[in-house]
VEXKE-187020 format. One record per atom (N, C-alpha, C): residue number from 1; chain; atom name; y, x, z. Coordinates in steps of 0.1 Angstrom, whole numbers, plus 5000, padded with zeros to 4 digits. Each point is the difference from the previous one (the first is absolute). Example, Ala and Ser with C-alpha at 12.3 -4.5 7.8 and 13.67 -1.06 7.14 Angstrom:
% residues 2
<1; "A"; "N"; <4943; 5132; 5078>>
<1; "A"; "CA"; <5012; 4991; 5000>>
<1; "A"; "C"; <5012; 5009; 5000>>
<2; "A"; "N"; <5011; 4996; 4993>>
<2; "A"; "CA"; <5011; 5009; 5000>>
<2; "A"; "C"; <5011; 4992; 5008>>
% end
This chain:
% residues 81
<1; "A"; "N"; <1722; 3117; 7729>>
<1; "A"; "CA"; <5013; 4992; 5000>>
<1; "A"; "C"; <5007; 5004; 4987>>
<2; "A"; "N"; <5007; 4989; 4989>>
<2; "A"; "CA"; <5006; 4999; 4995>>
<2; "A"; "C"; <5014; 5015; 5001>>
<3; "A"; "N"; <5009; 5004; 4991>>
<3; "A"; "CA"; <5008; 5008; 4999>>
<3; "A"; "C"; <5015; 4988; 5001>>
<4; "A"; "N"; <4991; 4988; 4999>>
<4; "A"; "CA"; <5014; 4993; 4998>>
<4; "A"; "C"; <5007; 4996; 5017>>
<5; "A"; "N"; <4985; 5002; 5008>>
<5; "A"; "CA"; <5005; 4998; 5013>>
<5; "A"; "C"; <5006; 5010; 5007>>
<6; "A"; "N"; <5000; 5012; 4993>>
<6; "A"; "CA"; <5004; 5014; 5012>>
<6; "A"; "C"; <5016; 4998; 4996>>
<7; "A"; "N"; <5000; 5010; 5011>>
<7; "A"; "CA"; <5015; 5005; 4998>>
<7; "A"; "C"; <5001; 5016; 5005>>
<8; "A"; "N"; <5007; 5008; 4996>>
<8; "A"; "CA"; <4999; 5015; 4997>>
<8; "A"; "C"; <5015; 5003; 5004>>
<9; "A"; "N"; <5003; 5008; 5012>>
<9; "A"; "CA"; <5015; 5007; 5001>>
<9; "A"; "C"; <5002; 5013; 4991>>
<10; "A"; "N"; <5013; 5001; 4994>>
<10; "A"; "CA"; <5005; 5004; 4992>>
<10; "A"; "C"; <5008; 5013; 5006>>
<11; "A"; "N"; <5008; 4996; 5016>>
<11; "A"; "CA"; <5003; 5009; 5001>>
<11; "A"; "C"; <5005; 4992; 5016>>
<12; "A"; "N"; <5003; 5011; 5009>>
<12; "A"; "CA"; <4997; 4994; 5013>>
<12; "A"; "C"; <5016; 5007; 5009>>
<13; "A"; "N"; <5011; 4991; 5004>>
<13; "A"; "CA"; <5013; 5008; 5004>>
<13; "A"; "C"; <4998; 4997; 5014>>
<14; "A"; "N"; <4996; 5012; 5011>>
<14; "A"; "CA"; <5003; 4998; 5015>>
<14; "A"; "C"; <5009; 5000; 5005>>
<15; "A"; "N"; <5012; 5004; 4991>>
<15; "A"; "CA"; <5016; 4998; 5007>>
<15; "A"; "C"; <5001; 4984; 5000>>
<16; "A"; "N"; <5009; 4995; 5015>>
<16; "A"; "CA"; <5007; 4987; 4999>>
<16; "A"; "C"; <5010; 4994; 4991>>
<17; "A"; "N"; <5000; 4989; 4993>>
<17; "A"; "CA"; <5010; 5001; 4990>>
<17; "A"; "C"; <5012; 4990; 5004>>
<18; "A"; "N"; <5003; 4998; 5015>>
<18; "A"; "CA"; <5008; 4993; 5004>>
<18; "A"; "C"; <5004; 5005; 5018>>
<19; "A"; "N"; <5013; 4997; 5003>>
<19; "A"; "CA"; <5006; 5004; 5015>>
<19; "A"; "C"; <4989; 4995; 5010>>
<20; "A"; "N"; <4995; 5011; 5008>>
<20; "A"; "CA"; <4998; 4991; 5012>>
<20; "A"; "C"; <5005; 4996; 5008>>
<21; "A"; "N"; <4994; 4990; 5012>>
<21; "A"; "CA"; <5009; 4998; 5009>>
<21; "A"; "C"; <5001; 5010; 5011>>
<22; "A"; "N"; <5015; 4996; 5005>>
<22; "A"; "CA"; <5006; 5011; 5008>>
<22; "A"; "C"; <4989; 5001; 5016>>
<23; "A"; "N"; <4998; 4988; 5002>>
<23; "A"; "CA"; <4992; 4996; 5014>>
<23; "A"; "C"; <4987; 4991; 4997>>
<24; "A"; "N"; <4990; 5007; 5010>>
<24; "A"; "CA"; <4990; 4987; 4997>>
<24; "A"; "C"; <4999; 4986; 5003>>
<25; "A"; "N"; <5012; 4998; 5010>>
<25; "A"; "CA"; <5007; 4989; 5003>>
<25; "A"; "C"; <5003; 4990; 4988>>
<26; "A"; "N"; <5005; 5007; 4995>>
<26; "A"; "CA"; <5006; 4990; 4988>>
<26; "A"; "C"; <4986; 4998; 4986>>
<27; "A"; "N"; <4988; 5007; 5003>>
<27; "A"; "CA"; <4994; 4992; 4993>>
<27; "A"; "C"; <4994; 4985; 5002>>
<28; "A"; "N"; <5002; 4993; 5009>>
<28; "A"; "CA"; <4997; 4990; 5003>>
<28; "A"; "C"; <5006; 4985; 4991>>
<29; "A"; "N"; <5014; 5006; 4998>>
<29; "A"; "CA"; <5013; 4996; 4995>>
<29; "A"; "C"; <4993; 4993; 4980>>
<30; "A"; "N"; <4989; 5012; 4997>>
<30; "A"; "CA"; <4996; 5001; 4993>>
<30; "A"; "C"; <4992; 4987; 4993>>
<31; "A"; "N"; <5003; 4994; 4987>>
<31; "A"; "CA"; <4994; 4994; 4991>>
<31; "A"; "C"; <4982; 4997; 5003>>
<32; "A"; "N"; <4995; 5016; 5001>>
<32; "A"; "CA"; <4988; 4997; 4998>>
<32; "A"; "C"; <4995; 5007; 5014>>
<33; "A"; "N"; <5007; 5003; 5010>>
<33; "A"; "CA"; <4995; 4997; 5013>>
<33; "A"; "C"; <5002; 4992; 5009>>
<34; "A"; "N"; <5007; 4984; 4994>>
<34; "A"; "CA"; <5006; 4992; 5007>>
<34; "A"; "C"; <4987; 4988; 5007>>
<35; "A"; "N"; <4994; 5001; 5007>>
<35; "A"; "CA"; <4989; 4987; 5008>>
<35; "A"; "C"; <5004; 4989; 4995>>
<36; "A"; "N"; <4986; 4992; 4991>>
<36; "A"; "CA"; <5009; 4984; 5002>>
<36; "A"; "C"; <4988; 4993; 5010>>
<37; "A"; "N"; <5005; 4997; 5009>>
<37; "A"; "CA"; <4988; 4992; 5013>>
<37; "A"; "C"; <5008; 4987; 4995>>
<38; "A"; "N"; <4980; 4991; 4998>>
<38; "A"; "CA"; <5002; 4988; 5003>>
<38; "A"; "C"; <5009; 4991; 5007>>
<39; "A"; "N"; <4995; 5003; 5012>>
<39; "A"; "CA"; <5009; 4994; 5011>>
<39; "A"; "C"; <5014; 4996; 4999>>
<40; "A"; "N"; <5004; 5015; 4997>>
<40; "A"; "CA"; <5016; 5002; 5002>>
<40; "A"; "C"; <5005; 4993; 4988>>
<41; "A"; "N"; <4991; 5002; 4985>>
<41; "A"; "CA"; <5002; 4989; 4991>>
<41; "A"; "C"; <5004; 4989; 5001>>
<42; "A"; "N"; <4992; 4999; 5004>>
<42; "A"; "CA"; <4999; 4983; 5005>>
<42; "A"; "C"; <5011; 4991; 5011>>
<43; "A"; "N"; <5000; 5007; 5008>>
<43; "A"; "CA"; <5015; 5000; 5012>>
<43; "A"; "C"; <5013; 5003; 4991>>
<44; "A"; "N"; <5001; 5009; 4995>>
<44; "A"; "CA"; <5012; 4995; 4986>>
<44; "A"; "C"; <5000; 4989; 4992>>
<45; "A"; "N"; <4989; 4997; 4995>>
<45; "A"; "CA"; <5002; 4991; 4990>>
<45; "A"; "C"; <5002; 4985; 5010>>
<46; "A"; "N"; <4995; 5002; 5012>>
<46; "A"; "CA"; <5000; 4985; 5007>>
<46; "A"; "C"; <5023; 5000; 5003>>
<47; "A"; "N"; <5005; 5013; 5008>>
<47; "A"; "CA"; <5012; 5000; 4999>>
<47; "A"; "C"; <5006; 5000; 4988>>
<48; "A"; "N"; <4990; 5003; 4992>>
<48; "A"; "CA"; <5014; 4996; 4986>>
<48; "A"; "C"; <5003; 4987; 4998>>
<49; "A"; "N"; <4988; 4992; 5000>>
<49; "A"; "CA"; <5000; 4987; 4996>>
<49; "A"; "C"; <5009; 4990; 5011>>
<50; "A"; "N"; <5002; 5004; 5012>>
<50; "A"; "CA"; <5007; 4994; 5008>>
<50; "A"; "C"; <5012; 5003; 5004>>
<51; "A"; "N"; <5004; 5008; 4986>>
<51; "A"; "CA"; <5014; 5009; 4998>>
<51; "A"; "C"; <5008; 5007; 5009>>
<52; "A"; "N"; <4988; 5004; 5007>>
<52; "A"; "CA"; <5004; 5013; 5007>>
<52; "A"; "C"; <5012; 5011; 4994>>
<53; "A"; "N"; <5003; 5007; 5005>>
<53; "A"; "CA"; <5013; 5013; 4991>>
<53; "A"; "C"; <4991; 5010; 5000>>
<54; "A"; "N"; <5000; 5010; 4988>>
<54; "A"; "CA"; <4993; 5013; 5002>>
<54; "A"; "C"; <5006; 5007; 5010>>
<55; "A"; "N"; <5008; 4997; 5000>>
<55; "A"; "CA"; <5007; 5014; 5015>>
<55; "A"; "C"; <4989; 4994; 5011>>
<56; "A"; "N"; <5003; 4989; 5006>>
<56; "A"; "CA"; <4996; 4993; 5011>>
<56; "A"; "C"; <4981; 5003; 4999>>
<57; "A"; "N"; <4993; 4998; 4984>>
<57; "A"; "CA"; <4987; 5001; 5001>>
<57; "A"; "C"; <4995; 5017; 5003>>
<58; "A"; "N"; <5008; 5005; 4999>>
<58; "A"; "CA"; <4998; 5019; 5002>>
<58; "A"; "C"; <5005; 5003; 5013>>
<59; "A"; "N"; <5009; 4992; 5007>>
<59; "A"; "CA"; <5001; 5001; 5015>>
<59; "A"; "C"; <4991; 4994; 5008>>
<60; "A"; "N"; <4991; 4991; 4990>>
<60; "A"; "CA"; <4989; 4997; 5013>>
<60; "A"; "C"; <4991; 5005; 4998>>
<61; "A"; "N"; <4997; 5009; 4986>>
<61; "A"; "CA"; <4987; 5008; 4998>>
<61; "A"; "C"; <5000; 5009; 5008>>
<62; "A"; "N"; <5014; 5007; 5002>>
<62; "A"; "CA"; <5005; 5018; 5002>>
<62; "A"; "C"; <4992; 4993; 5017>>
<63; "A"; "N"; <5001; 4990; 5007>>
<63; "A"; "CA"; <5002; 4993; 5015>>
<63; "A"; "C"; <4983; 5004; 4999>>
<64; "A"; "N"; <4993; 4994; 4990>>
<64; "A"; "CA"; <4990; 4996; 4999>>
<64; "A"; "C"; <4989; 5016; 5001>>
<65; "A"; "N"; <5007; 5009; 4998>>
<65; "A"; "CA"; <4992; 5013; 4996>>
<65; "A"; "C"; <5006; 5014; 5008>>
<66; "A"; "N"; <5013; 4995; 5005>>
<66; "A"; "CA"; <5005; 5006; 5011>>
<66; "A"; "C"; <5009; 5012; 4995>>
<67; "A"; "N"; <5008; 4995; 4988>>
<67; "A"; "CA"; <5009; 5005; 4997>>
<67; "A"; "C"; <4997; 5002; 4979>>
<68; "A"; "N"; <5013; 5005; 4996>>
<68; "A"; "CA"; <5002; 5006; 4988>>
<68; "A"; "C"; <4990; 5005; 4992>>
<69; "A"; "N"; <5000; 5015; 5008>>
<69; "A"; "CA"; <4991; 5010; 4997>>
<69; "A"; "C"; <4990; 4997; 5002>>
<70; "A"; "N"; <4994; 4989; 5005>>
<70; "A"; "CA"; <4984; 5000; 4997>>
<70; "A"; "C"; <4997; 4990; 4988>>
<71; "A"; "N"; <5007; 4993; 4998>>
<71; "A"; "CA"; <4999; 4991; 4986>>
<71; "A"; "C"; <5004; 5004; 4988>>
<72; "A"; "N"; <4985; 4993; 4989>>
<72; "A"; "CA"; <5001; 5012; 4990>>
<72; "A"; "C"; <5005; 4992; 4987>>
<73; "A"; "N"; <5014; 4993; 5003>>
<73; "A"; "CA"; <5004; 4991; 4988>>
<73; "A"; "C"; <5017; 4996; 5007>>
<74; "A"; "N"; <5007; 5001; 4992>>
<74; "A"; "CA"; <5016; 5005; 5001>>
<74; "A"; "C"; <5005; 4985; 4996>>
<75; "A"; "N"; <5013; 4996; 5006>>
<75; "A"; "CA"; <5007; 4987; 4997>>
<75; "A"; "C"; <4998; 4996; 4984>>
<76; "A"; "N"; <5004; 5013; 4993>>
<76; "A"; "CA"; <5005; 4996; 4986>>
<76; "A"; "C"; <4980; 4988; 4998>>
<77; "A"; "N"; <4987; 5014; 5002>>
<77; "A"; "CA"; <4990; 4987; 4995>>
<77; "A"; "C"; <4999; 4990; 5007>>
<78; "A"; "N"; <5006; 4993; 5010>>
<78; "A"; "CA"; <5002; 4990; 5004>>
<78; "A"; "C"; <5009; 4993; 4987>>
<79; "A"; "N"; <5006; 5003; 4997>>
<79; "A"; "CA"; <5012; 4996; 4991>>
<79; "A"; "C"; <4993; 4995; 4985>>
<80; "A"; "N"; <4992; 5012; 4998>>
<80; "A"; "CA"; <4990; 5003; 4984>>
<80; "A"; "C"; <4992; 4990; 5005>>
<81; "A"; "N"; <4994; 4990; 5008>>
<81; "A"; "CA"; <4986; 4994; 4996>>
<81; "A"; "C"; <5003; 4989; 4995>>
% end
């Protein structure tokens, strides 16, 4: 193999270079531990278009999954899509 395809570490830091979270609860909350299911996709995008309210589409998910805490996407990304 070519030298142009490797890659070679320089130097390697096991300390974290940012806060963790306080609870593992709240990683869920998280960017890149957030689920995106089809389905539920898709049942948003159908209430958006029939101008559903985001409040109203997060109170029928929360209905839908049997509360808050078990859904893994918060009003505001209702708001962001």
């Amino acid at each position: 193999m070519p030298d142009c395809c490797r890659y070679y570490y320089q130097k390697i830091v096991l300390e974290h270079n940012h806060i963790l979270t306080r609870s593992p609860s709240m990683t869920k909350q998280m960017r890149g531990h957030k689920l995106k299911e089809d389905a539920v996709e898709d049942i948003i995008n159908v209430m958006n278009k029939a101008r559903v309210s985001h409040t109203k589409v997060m109170n029928i998910l929360n209905e839908c999954v049997g509360g808050s805490h078990n859904l893994n996407m918060t009003s505001r990304d209702i708001q962001n899509r």
